[in-house]
C-alpha atoms as an extended CHARMM CRD file, in Angstrom:
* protein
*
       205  EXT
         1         1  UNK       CA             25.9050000000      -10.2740000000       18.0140000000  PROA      1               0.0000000000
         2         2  UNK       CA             25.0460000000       -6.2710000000       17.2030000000  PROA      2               0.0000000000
         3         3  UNK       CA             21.8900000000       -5.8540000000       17.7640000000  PROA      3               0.0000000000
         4         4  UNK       CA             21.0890000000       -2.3100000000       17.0650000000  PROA      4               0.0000000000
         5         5  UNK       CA             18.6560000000       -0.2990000000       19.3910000000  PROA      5               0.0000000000
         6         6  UNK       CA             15.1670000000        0.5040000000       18.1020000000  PROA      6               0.0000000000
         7         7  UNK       CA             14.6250000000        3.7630000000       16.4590000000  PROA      7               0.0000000000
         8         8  UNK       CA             13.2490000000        6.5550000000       18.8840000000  PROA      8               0.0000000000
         9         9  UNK       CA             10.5990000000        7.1490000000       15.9020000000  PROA      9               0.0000000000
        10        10  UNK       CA              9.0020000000        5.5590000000       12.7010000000  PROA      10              0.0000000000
        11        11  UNK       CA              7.7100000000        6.7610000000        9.4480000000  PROA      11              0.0000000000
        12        12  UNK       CA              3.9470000000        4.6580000000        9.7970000000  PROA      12              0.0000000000
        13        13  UNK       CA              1.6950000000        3.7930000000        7.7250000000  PROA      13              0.0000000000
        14        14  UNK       CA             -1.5070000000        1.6500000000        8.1960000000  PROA      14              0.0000000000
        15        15  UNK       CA             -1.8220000000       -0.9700000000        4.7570000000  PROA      15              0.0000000000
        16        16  UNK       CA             -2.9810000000       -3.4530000000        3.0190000000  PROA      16              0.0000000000
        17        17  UNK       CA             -1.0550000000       -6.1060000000        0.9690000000  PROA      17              0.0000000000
        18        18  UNK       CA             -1.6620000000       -8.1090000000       -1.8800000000  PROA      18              0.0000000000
        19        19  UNK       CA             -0.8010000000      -11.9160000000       -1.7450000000  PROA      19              0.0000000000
        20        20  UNK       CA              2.1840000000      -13.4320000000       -3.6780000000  PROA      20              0.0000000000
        21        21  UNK       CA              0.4750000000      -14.7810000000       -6.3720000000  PROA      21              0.0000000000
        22        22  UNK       CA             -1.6310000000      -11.5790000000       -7.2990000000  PROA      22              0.0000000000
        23        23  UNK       CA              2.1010000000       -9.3720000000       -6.9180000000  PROA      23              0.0000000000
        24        24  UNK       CA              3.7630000000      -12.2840000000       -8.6980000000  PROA      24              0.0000000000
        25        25  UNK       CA              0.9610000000      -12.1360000000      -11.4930000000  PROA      25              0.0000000000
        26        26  UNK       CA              1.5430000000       -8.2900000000      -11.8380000000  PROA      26              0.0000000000
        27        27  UNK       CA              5.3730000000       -8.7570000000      -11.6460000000  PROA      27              0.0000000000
        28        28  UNK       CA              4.8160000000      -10.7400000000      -15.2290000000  PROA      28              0.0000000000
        29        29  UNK       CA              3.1900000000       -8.3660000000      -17.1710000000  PROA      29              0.0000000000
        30        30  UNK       CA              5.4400000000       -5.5660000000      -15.8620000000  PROA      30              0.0000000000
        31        31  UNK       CA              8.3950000000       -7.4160000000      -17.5290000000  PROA      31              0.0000000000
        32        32  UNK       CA              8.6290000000       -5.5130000000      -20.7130000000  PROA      32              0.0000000000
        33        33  UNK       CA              8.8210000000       -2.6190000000      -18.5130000000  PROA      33              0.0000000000
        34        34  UNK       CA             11.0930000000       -3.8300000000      -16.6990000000  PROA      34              0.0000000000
        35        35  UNK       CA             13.6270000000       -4.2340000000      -19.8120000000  PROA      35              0.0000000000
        36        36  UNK       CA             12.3860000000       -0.8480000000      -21.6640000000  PROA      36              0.0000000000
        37        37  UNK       CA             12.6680000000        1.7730000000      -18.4860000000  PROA      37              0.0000000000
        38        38  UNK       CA             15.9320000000        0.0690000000      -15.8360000000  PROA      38              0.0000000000
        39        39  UNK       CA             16.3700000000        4.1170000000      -15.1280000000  PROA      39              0.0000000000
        40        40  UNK       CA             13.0150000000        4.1350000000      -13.1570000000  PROA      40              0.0000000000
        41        41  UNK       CA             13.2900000000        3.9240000000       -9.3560000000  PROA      41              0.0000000000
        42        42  UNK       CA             11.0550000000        0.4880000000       -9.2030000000  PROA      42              0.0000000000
        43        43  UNK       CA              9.8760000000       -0.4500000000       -5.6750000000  PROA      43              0.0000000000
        44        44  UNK       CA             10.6560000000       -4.2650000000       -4.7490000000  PROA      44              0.0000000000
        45        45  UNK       CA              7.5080000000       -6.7490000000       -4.9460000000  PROA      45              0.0000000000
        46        46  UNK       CA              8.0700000000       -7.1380000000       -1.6270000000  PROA      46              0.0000000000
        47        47  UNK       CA              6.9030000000       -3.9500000000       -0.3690000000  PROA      47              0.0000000000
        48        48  UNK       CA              4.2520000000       -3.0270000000       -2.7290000000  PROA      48              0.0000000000
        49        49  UNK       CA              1.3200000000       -2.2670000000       -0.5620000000  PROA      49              0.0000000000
        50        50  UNK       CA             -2.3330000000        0.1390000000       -0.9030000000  PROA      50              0.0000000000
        51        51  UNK       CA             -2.0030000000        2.5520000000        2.0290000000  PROA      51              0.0000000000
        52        52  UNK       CA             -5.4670000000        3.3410000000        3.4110000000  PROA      52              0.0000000000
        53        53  UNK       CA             -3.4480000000        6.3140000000        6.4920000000  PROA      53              0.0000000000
        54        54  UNK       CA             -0.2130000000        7.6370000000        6.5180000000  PROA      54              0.0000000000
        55        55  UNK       CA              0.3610000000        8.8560000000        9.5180000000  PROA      55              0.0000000000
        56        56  UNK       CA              3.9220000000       10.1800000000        8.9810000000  PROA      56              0.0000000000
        57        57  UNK       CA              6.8780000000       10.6380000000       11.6950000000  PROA      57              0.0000000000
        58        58  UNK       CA              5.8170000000        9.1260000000       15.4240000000  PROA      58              0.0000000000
        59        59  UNK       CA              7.1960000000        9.0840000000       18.0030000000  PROA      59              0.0000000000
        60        60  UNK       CA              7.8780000000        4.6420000000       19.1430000000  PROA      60              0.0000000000
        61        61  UNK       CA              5.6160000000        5.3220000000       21.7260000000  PROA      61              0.0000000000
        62        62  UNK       CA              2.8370000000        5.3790000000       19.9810000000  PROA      62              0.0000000000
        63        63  UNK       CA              3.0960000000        2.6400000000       18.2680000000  PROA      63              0.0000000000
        64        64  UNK       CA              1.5000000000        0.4120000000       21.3750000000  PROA      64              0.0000000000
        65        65  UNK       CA             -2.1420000000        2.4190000000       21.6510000000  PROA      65              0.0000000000
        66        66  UNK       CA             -2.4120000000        1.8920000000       17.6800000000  PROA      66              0.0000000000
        67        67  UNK       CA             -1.3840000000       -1.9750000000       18.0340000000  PROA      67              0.0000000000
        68        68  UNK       CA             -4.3080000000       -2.2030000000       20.5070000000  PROA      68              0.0000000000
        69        69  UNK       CA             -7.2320000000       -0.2300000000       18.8280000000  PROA      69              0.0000000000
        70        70  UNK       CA             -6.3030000000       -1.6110000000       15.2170000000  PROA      70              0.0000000000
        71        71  UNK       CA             -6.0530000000       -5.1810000000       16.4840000000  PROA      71              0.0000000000
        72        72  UNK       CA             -9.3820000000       -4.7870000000       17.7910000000  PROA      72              0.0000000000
        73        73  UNK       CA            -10.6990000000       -3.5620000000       14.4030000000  PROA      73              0.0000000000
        74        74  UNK       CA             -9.1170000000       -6.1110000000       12.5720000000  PROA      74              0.0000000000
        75        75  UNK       CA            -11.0020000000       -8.8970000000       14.5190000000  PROA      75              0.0000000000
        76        76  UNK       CA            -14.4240000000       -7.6560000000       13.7500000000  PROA      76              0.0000000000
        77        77  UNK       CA            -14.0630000000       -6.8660000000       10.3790000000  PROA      77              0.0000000000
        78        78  UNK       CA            -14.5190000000       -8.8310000000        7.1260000000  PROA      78              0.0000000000
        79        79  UNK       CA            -11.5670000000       -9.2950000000        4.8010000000  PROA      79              0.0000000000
        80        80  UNK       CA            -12.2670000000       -7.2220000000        1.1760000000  PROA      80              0.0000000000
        81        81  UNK       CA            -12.1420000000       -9.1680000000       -1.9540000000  PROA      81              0.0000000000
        82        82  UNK       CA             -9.9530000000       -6.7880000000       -4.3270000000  PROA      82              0.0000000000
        83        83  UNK       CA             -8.0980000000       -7.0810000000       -7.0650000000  PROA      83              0.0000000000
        84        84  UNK       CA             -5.1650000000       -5.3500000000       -9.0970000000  PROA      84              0.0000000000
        85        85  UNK       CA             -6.1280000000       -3.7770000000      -12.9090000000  PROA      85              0.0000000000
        86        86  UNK       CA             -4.2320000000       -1.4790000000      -15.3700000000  PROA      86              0.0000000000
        87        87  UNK       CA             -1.8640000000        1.4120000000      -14.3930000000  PROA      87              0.0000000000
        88        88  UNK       CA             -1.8450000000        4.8520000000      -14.2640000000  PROA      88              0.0000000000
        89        89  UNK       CA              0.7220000000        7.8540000000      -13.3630000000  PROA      89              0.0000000000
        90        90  UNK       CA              1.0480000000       10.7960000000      -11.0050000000  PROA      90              0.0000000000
        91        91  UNK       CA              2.4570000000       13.5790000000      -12.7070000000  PROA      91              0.0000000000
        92        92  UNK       CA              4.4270000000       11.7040000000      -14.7160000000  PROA      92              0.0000000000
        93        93  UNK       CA              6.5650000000       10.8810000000      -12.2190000000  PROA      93              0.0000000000
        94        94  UNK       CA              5.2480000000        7.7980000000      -10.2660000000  PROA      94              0.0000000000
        95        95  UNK       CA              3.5960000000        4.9430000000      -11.9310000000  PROA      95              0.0000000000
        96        96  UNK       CA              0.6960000000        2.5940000000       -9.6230000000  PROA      96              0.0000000000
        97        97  UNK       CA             -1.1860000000       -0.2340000000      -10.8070000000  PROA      97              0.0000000000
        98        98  UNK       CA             -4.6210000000        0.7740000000       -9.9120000000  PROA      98              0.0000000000
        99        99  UNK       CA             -6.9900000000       -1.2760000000       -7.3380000000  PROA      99              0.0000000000
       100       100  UNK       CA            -10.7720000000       -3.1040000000       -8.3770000000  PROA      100             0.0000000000
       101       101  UNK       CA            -12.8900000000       -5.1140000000       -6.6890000000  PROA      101             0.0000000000
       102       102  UNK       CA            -14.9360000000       -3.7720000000       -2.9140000000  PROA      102             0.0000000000
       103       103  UNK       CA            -13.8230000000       -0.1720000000       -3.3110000000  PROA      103             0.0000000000
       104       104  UNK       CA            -17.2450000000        0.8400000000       -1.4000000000  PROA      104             0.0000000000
       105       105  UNK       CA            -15.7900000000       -1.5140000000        1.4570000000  PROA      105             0.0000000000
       106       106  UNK       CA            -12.2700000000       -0.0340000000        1.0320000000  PROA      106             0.0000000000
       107       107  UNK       CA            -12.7790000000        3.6690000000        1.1720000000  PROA      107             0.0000000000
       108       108  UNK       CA            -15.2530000000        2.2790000000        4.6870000000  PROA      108             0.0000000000
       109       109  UNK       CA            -12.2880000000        0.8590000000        5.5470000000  PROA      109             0.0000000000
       110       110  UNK       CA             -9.8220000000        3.7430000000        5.3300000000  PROA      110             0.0000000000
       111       111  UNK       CA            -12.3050000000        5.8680000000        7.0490000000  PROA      111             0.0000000000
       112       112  UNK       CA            -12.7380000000        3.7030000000        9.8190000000  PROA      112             0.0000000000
       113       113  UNK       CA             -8.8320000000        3.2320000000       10.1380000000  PROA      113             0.0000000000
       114       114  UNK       CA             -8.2420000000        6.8560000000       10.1570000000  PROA      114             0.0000000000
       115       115  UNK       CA            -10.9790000000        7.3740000000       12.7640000000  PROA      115             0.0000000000
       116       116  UNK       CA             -9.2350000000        4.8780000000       15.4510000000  PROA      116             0.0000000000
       117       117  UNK       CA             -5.7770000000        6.8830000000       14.6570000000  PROA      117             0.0000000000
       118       118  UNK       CA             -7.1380000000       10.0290000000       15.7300000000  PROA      118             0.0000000000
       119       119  UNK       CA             -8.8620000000        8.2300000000       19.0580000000  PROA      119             0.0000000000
       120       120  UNK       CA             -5.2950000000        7.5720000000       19.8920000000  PROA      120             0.0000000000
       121       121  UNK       CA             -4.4950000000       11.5180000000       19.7730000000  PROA      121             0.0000000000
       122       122  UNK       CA             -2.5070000000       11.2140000000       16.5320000000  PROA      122             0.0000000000
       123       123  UNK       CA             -2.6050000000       13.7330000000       14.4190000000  PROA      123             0.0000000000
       124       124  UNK       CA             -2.1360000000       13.5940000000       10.3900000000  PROA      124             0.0000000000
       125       125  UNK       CA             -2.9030000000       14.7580000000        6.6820000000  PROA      125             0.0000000000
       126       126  UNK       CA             -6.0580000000       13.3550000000        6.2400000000  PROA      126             0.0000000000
       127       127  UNK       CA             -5.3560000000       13.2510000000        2.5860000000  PROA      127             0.0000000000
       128       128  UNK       CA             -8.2890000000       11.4690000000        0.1270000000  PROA      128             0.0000000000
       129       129  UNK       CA             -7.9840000000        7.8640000000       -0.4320000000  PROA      129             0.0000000000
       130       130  UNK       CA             -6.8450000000        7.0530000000       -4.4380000000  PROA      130             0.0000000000
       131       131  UNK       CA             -6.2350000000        3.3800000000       -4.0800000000  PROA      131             0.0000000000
       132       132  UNK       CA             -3.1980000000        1.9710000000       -5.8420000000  PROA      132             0.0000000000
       133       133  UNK       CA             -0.2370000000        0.6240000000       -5.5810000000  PROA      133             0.0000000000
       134       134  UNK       CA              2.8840000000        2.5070000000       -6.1960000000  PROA      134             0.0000000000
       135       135  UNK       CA              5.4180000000        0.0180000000       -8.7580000000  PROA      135             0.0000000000
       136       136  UNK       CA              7.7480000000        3.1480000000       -9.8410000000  PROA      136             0.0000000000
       137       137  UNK       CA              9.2410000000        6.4940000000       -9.5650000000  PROA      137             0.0000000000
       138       138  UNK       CA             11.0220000000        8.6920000000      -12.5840000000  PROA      138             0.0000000000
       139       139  UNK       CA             13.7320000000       11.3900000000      -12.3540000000  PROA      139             0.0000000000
       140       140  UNK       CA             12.5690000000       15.0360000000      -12.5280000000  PROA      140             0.0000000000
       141       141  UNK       CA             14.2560000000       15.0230000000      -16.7430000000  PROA      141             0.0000000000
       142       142  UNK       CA             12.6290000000       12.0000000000      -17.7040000000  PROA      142             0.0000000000
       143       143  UNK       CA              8.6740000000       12.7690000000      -18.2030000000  PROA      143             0.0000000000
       144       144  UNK       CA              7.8800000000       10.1790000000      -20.9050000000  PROA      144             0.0000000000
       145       145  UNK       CA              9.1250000000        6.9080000000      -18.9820000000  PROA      145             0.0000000000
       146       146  UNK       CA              6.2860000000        6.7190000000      -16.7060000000  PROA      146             0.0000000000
       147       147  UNK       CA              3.5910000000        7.5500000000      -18.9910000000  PROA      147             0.0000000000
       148       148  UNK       CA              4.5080000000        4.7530000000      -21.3930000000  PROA      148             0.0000000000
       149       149  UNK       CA              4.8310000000        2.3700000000      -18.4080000000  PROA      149             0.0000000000
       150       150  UNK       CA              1.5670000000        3.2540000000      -17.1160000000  PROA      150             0.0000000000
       151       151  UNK       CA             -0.2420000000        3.0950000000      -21.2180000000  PROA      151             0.0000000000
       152       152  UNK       CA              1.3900000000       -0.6020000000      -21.5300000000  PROA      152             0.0000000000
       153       153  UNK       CA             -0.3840000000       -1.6420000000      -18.1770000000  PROA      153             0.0000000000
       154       154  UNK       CA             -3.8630000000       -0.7010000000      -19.4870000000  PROA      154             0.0000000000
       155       155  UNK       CA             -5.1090000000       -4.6150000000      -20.4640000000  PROA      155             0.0000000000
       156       156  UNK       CA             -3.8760000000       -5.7090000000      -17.1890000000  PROA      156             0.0000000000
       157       157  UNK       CA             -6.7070000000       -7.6050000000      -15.3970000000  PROA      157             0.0000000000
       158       158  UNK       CA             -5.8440000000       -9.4880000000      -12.2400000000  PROA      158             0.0000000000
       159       159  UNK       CA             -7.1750000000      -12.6740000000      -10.5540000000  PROA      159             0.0000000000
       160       160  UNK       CA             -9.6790000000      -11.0720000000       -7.6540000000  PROA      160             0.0000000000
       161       161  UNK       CA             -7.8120000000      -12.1320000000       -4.3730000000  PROA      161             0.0000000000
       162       162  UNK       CA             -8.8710000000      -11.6200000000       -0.5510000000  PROA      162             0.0000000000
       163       163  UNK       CA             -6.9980000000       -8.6940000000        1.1920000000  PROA      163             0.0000000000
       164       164  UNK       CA             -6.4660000000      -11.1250000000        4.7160000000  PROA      164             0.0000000000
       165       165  UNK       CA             -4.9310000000       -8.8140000000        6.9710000000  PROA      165             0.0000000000
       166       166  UNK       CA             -4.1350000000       -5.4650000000        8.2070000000  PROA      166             0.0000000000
       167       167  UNK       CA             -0.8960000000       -3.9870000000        8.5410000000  PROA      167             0.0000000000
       168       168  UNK       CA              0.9380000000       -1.6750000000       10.5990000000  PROA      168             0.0000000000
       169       169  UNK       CA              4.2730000000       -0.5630000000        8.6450000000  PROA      169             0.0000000000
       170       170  UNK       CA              7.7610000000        1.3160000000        9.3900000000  PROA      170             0.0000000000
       171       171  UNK       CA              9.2420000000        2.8500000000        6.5000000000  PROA      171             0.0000000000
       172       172  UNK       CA             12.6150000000        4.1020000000        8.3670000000  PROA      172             0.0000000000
       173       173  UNK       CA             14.0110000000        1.1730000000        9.9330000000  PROA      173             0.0000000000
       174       174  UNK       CA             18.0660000000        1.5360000000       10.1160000000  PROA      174             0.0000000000
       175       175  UNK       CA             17.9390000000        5.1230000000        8.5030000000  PROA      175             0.0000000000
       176       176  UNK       CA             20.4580000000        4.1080000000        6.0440000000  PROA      176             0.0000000000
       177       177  UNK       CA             21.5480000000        5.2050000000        2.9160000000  PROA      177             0.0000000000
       178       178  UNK       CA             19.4330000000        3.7150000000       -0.4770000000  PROA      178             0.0000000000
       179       179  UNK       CA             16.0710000000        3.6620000000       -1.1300000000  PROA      179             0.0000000000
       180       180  UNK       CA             13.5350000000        3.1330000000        1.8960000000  PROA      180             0.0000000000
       181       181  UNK       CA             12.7510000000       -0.4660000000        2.7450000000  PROA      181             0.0000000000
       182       182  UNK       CA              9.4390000000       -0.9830000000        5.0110000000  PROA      182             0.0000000000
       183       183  UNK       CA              8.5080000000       -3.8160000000        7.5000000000  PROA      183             0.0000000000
       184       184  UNK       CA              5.9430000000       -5.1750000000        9.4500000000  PROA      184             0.0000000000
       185       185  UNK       CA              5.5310000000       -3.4940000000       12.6800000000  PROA      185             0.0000000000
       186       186  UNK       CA              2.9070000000       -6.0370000000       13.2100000000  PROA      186             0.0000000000
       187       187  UNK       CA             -0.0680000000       -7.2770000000       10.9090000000  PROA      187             0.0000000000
       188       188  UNK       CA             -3.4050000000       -8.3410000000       12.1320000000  PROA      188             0.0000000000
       189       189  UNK       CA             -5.9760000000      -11.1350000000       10.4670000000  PROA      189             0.0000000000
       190       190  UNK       CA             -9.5700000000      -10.1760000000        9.6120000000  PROA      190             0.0000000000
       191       191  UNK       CA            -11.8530000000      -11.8540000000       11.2620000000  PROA      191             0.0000000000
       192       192  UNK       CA            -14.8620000000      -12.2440000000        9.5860000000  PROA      192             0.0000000000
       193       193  UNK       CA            -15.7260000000      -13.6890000000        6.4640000000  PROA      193             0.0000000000
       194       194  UNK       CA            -15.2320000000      -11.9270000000        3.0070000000  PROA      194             0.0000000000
       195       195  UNK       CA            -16.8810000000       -8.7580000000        1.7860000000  PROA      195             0.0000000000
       196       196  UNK       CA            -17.2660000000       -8.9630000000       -1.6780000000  PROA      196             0.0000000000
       197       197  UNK       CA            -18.5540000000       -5.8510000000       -2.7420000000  PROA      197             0.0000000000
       198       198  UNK       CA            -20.4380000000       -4.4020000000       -6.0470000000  PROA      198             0.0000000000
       199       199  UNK       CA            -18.3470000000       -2.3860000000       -7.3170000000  PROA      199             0.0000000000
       200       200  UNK       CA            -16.1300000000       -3.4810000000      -10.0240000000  PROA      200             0.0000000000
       201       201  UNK       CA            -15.2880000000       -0.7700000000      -11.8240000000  PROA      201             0.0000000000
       202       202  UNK       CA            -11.3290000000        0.0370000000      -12.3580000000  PROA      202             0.0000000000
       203       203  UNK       CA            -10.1330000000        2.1150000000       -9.3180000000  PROA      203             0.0000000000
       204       204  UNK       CA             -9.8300000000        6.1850000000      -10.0370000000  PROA      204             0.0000000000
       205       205  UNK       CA             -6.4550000000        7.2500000000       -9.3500000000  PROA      205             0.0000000000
């Protein structure tokens, strides 16, 4: 059996995910989308995610002191109770569904995250946290695609749903040609009981 040799680094990113039935439950309404825009790049369901750090190329070896000190956050903290509602674009050119529910608890969550990174002697572009979650990308000579995506997401309302656990992701794994696929390096379980939050106005992109 060919077992190929781990990577000597990783694109990383710390996450959260939403559970199947909130990604299945955004999967339906995207259907007419779907059918009316096949040229956009769509990400699979499977790797839709709201990053709170990107921490960009590392080296593999530093993938054990962030295992240890985000573990350790993980257990002490309480899950968020989010949710997914309506879309929005980047410049045109990427459509995300945006994020409700405990932003408050979110953007404390991000912080903290990005905090325990830099303990670890990492450094990255601390860039500001606009929760979503990336469904699409359009080709520089196609500027109205995305837009009308994002307009026929704006009724979207999901089910609120408990973000459980915190993940630790490669984006580079096999460095093959297509489009990038990510995997768990490792995910960790919150460990208190739900934060629900206030705030449930729709997320700013």
């Amino acid at each position: 059996m060919d077992v190929s040799p781990e990577p000597s680094t990783l694109r990383v990113f710390v996450a959260l995910a939403p559970p199947d039935e909130a990604k299945d439950e955004l999967a339906r309404a995207l259907q007419p989308a779907y059918a009316r825009y096949p040229q956009l790049r769509w990400n699979r369901i499977e790797d839709w995610h709201i990053t709170l750090a990107f921490l960009g190329e590392l080296p593999s070896t530093a993938v054990p002191s962030l295992r240890a000190v985000l573990a350790g956050r993980a257990a002490s903290h309480p899950a968020l109770q989010l949710g997914l509602r309506g879309g929005g674009h980047f410049d045109e050119r990427l459509l995300w569904s945006g994020i409700d529910g405990d932003l408050e608890g979110l953007h404390l969550l991000a912080a903290d995250v990005r905090e325990l990174v830099r303990s670890c002697g990492i450094e990255f572009a601390d860039r500001p946290l606009r929760p979503h979650l990336t469904l699409a990308r359009s080709r520089r000579d196609d500027p109205t695609s995305v837009p009308e995506a994002a307009a026929g997401l704006a009724g979207f309302v999901g089910r609120p749903w408990p973000a459980e656990r915190l993940h630790l992701v490669g984006s580079n794994f096999g460095r093959g040609p297509g489009p990038i696929r990510y995997r768990d390096i490792e995910a960790w379980r919150f460990g208190a009981a739900v934060r629900t939050g206030s705030d449930s106005a729709p997320a700013e992109p």
